[in-house]
C-alpha positions, -999 to 999 in steps of 0.1 A, spaced: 251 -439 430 242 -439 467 213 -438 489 193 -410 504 162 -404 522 141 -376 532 154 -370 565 166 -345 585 199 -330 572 192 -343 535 204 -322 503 184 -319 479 178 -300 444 152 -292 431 153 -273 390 188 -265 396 182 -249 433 198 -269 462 180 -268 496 184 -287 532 162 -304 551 156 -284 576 127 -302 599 97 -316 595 71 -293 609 36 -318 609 36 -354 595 33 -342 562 51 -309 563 87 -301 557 105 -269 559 139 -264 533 166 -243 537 181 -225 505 215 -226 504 223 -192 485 195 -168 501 190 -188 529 148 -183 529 127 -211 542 104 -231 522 76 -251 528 68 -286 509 43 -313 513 58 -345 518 33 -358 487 50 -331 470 85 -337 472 82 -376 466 59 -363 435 85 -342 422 111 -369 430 93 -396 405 92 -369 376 132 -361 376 128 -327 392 142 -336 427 174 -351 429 195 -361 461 233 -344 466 257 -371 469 272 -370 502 309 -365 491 296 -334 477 276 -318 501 303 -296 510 302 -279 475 269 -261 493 269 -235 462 277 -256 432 246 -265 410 262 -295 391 257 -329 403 287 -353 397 291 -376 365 282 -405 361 317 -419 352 321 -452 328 345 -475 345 366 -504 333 362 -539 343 399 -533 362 385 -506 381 356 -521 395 372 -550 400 397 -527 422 369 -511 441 354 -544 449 382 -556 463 386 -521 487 351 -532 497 359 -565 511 386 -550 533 362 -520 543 334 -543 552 355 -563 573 366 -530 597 330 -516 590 318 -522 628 355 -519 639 361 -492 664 394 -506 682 428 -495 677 449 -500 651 465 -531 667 430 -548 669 422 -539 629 455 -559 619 444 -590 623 412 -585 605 426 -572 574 455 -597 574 428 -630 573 406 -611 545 441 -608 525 451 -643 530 413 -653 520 408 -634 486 449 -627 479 449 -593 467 469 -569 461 497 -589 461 512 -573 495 486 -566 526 471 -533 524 482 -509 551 460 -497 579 461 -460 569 448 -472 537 420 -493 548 409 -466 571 404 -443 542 387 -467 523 360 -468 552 356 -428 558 351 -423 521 333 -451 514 303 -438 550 307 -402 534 295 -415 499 268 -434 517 284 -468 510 291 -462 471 308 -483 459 321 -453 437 339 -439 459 363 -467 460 370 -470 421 407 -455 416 410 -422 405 443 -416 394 435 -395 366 423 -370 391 463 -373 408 490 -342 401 498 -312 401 465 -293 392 483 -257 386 493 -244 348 530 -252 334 528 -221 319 521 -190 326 487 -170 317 509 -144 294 519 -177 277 485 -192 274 473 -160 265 499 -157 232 485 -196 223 452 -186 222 456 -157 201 482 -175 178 450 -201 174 426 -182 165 443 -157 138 465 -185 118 443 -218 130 408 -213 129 408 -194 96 396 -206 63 431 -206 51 435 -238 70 471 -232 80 487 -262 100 497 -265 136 533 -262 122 526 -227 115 508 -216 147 541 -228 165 561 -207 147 541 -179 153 544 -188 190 578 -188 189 579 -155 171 556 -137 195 572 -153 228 607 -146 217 597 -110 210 581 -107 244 611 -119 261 634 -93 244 613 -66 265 614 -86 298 644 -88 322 660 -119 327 645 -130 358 608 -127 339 613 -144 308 582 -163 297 590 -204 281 585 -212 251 554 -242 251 557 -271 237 536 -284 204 521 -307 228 511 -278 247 493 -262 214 481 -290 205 459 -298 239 447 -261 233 435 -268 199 420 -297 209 402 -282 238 382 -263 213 347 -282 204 349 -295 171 324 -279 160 339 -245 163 374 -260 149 350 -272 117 328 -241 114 364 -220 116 382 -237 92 356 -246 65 327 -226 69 298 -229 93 271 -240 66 296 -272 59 304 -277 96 262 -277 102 262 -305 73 288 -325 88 278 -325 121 240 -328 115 224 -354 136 191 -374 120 163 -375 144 125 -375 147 115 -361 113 82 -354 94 65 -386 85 34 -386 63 3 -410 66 -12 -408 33 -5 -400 -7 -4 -364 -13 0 -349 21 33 -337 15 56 -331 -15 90 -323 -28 99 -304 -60 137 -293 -69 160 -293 -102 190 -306 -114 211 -307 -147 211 -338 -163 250 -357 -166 242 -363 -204 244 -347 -235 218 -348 -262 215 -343 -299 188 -325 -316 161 -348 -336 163 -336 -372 204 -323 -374 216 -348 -350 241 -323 -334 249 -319 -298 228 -296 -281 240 -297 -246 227 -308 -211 191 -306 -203 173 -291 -169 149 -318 -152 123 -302 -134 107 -331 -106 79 -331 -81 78 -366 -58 52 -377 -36 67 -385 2 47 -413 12 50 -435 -18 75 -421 -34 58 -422 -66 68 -391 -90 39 -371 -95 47 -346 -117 80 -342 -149 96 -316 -170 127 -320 -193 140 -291 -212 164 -266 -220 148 -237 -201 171 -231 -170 149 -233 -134 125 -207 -130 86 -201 -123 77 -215 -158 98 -252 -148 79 -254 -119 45 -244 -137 47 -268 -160 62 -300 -137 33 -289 -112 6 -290 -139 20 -324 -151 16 -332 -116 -17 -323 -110 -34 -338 -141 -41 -373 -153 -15 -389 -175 -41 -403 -197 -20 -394 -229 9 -411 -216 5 -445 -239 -6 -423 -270 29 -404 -268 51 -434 -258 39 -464 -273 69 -486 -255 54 -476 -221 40 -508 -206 22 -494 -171 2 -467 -166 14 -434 -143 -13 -438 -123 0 -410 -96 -16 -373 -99 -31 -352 -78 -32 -318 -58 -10 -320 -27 -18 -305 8 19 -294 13 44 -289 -9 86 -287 3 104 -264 -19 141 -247 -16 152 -214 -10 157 -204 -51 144 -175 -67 119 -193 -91 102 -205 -59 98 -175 -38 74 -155 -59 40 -141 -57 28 -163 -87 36 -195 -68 19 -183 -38 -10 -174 -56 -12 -207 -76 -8 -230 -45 -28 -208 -22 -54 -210 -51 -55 -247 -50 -52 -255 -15 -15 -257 -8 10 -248 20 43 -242 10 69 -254 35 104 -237 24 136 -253 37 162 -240 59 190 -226 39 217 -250 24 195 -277 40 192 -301 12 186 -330 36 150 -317 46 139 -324 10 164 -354 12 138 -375 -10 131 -353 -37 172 -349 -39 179 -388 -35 149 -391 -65 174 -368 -88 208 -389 -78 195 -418 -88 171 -408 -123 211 -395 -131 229 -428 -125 207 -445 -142 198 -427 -173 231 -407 -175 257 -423 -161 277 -452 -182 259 -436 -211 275 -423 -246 279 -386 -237 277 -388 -203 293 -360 -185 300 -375 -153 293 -365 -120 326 -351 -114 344 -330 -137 378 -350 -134 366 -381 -138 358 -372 -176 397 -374 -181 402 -372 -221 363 -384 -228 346 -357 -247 308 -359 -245 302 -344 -268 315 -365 -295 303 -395 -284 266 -379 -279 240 -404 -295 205 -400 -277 184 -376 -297 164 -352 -272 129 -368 -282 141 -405 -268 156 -389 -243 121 -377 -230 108 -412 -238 137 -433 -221 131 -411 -191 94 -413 -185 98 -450 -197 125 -453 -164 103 -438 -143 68 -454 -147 84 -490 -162 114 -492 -138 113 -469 -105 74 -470 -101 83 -514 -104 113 -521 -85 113 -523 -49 120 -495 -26 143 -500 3 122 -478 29 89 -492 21 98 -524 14 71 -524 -22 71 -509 -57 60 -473 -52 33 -482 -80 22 -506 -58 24 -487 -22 2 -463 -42 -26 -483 -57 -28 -497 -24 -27 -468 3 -52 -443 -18 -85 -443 -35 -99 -425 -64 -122 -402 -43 -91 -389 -24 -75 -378 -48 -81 -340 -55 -80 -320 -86 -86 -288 -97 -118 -279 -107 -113 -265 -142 -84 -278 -160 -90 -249 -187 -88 -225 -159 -55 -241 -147 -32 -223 -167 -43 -188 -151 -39 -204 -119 -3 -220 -128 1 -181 -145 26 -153 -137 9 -127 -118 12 -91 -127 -7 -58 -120 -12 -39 -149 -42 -10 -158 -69 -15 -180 -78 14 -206 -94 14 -236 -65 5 -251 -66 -28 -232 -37 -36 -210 -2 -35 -223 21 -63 -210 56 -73 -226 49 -43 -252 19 -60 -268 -22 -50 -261 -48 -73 -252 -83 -66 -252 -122 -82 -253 -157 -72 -248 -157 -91 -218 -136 -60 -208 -148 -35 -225 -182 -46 -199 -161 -46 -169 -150 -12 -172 -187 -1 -176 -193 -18 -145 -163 -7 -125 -146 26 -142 -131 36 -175 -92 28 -160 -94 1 -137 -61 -17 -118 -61 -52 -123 -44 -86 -116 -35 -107 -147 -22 -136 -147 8 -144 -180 16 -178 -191 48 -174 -203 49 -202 -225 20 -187 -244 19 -148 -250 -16 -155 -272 -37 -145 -246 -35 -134 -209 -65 -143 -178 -78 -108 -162 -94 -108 -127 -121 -84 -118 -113 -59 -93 -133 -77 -64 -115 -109 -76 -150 -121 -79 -151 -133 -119 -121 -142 -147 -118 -130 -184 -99 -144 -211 -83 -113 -233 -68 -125 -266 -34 -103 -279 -44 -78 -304 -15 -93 -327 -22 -129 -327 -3 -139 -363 32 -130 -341 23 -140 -303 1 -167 -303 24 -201 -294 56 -175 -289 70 -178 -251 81 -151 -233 115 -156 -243 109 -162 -278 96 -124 -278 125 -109 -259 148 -127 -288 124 -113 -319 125 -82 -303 163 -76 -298 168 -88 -334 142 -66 -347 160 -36 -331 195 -43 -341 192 -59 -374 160 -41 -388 161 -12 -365 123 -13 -359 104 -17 -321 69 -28 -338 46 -61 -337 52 -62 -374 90 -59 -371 86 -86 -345 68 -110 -368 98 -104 -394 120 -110 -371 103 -142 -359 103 -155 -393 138 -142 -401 153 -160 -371 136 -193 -381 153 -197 -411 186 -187 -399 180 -214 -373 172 -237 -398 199 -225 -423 232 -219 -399 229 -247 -372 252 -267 -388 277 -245 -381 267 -231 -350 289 -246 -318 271 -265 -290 264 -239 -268 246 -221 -294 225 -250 -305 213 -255 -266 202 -215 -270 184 -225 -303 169 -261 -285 159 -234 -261 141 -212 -287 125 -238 -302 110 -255 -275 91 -289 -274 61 -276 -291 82 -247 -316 58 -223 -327 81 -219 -357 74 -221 -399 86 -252 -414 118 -267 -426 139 -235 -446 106 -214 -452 119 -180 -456 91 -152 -458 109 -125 -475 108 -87 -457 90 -60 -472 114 -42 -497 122 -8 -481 113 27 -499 146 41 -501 178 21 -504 196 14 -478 229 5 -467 236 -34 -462 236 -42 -427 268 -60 -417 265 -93 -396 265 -91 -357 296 -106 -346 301 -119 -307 311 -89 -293 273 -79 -301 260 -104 -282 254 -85 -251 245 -51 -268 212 -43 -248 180 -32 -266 184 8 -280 177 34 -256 187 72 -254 219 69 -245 247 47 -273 246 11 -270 279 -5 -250 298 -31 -265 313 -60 -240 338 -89 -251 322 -123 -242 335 -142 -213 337 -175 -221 332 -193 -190 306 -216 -168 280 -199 -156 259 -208 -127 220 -211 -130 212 -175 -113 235 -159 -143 219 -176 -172 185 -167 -157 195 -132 -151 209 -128 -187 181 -152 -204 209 -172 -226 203 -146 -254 197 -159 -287 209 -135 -310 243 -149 -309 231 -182 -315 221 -168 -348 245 -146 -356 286 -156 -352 
């Protein structure tokens, strides 16, 4: 770096533009020149020296002010201790000549008595050198710079090859290296080769092209940014992971202010609580607070992720855990952190991009924040939160199923399955209030428990204002039309006086929004059309719905039209019955992904008869033919519809979460083999 001022003659540029000095017009007036469109500028002398402070005006370098149309200002280059050392030297013998004007006879001297003074290089430097030294060293403005050795910058700057020959590498690169195939440089060579060799078979001899050399391809791979070589060769959404950079991010001041919900599978197998069989892996459903890092809300079941997981973990979240010792005796703290959060971070699955969840938070005062797509480090807490509740209530376990599917090696987890699904639920509530909530975090440096109790009060914390109303809230939301029938959702009526008054008020049909909790079909919340009040309407069959989730009706009613061939509430309540004792009679012999269907069916609250009650069917008026069991091949047979029912073979295979969703895990071949 040299020195400048604003004089006369100066270069200058200012946001990317380079101008001259042309003169200065008045003591605090100066007129520039632009190079390119050669117009003439005017600048206040405060101006330029204000502009000069903030970074915008920079000086040109005076080795460089013949490049009058280049915008880019010279590196700054790293140099090794040799190097400077080097130029240092060059300065000593420059310096000595610097006010030398004689001939060449009256330099020698001078530069033989600084070489016998500091002894380098080992012979006397010639004269022609030394008087280079000085012209570049005035043209940089004494930089030292320009005396550092630049023999990187020595050679033959033309291409070895040709541009037909660069032109085949290039080509050769991009169709067999930068695919996802991830083919070797071996293999771009020999396609190289090929296409050279059948180039020069069209050429004379006197314009054959060479064939390069691997080092050759191998400096044009290179000169391709990573980045693109990554993104080519494995995908862009892996090379955006791997090259990700962590910088500023969101921080949070308080409890509350922001929050992360996600899923995961848990790495364990359970066995049911009365048969003691293996039912199968279990969905966690978590929502974490980002300043303390205290959970705040906790689901664990066998319903795969979808609005009703992140209903219920957001409700547990919410509320109080006042019940907490009641149901867990062996519990020693209290789960002290609840509470409505002002933003919530959620991903980019199905279950949370839906009008229901927009309506809920909205409702309650909540701004979703949804992250980029295969972003997983923007909820990075939430995701940490899951890695670890995994290692250390899964992993090392009996009936662990490991985090990767090769380490299992010949371990079976399910044979050596022993924690019953109820102590599941206990040892992991138990892990997170006695063990995560106590232990000290890394980042804040305090048990979450504590960083809690200390950072927020009980007035802060919000909460909704009904908790009976918070079900509708936490609902699915439909529209449907009231009649006097009531409205029809999922095939069943519900009705009340309360309606029967608001279409008196409003009209005899009316279109409303309802709101369905799907883990309770006995009765459905109704809005008014000016959203201004909120009815309760009870199902018109409560004997069969009340308690039954949505998909515990989808089950009864795909029984009830295969096996009894009828589509009423009453065939329904049969078939509810019916497939209660099956459940109870067959799971024995039922394999384990059957019994994870039927720990799905039942629930944790199942709205099912007791142990092996069978209620008999009504005896039919007319004989009829015995109804042969389903077999597998009927487990896909949709409900009956005009056209004849298809049969499928099963595919036995793993399925990811969006499949079981979309095929809701049917149950009538958990009952049925």
């Amino acid at each position: 770096m040299g020195t400048s001022a604003f004089q006369s003659g100066a270069h200058i540029d200012i946001d990317g533009k380079r101008y001259s000095l042309l003169r200065r017009v008045t003591d605090d007036q100066w007129q520039l020149e632009d190079f390119r469109t050669k117009r003439i500028v005017e600048y206040s002398n405060n101006e330029l020296q204000s502009q000069y402070v903030s970074g915008e005006l920079t000086f040109v370098a005076r080795q460089n002010r013949e490049n009058l149309h280049g915008n880019e200002q010279t590196p700054q280059l790293l140099f090794t201790p040799q190097q400077w050392e080097e130029a240092k030297m060059r300065r000593a013998y420059v310096h000595a000549v610097l006010e030398t004007t004689g001939t060449r006879a009256q330099i020698a001297p001078i530069v033989k008595a600084v070489w016998e003074r500091i002894r380098k290089p080992e012979a006397i430097p010639g004269l022609s050198s030394v008087l280079r030294w000085k012209c570049a060293y005035l043209r940089s403005g004494k930089n030292i710079t320009s005396l550092v050795e630049q023999t990187h910058k020595k050679g033959n700057g033309s291409a070895r090859y040709p541009q037909e020959v660069s032109a085949i590498v290039l080509a050769a690169i991009d169709s067999v290296y930068l695919t996802l195939e991830k083919n070797t440089v071996q293999e771009v060579i020999d396609r190289v080769t090929a296409l050279v060799n059948r180039e020069n078979r069209l050429r004379p001899e006197g314009l054959q092209l060479p064939t390069p050399t691997r080092r050759f391809i191998r400096r044009a791979i290179d000169a391709i940014p990573a980045f693109d070589r990554y993104s080519a060769r494995h995908g862009r959404v892996a090379a955006t992971k791997k090259f990700r950079s962590v910088q500023a991010h969101r921080t949070t001041l308080a409890p509350l202010e922001r929050a992360e919900i996600d899923h995961t599978l848990l790495d364990l197998m359970c066995i049911d609580d009365h048969t003691g069989l293996p039912l199968g892996r279990p969905y966690i459903t978590a929502c974490i607070d980002d300043y303390s890092r205290c959970l705040l809300g906790l689901y664990v079941g066998f319903e795969p992720p979808s609005y009703l997981t992140v209903a219920h973990c957001l409700k547990h979240a919410f509320l109080p855990k006042t019940d907490l010792a009641e149901k867990y005796p062996g519990i020693k703290n209290s789960w002290d952190a609840h509470g409505v959060m002002r933003e919530l971070v959620v991903d980019n699955g199905a279950e949370f991009h839906s009008a229901s969840l927009e309506n809920a938070c909205y409702s309650l005062g909540i701004e979703i924040h949804y992250s980029a797509r295969k972003t997983p480090w923007f909820k990075g807490k939430i995701e940490r939160f899951l890695g670890t509740l995994n290692g250390a209530v899964a992993h090392g376990n009996p009936g662990t199923t490991f985090r990767n599917i090769f380490d299992k090696e010949e371990y079976d987890p399910s044979k050596h399955a022993v924690i019953r699904l109820g102590k599941l639920q206990e040892i992991i509530r138990m892990w997170v209030v006695d063990v995560y909530h106590q232990k000290i975090h890394r980042t804040l440096n305090a048990p979450p428990a504590i960083v809690w109790q200390n950072s927020i009060r009980p007035e802060d914390i919000l909460l909704p204002d009904d908790p009976a109303q918070l079900d509708a809230i936490m609902g699915r939301s439909e529209e449907r039309r009231l009649t006097h029938k009531g409205i029809e959702i999922n095939c069943m009526f519900y009705n009340s006086p309360e309606l029967t008054d608001l279409r008196r008020q409003f009209g005899d049909k009316l279109d409303v929004e309802i709101r369905v909790n799907d883990a309770d079909l006995g009765q459905i919340i109704v809005f008014s059309p000016d959203k201004t009040q909120m009815y309760t309407a009870n199902v018109l069959t409560p004997e069969y719905a009340n308690g039954l989730s949505a998909w515990q009706h989808r089950v009864c009613k795909k029984f009830a039209a295969q096996e009894l061939e009828k589509y009423d509430p009453t065939a329904w309540l049969e078939a509810k019955m019916a497939i209660a004792s099956l459940i109870e009679e067959e799971f024995m012999h039922k394999k384990q992904k059957s019994r994870t269907k039927i720990a799905r069916f039942k629930g944790e609250n199942p709205p099912l008869p007791a142990a092996r009650q069978v209620i008999p069917a009504p005896e039919p008026a007319s004989p009829a033919p015995k109804a042969e069991p389903l077999t597998h091949e009927d487990i896909a047979v949709p409900l009956p519809s005009d056209r004849p029912a298809k049969r499928f073979k099963p595919v036995y295979r793993e399925r990811g979460q969006s499949m079981i969703e979309a095929d809701q895990a049917d149950m009538l071949g958990a009952t049925h083999g």
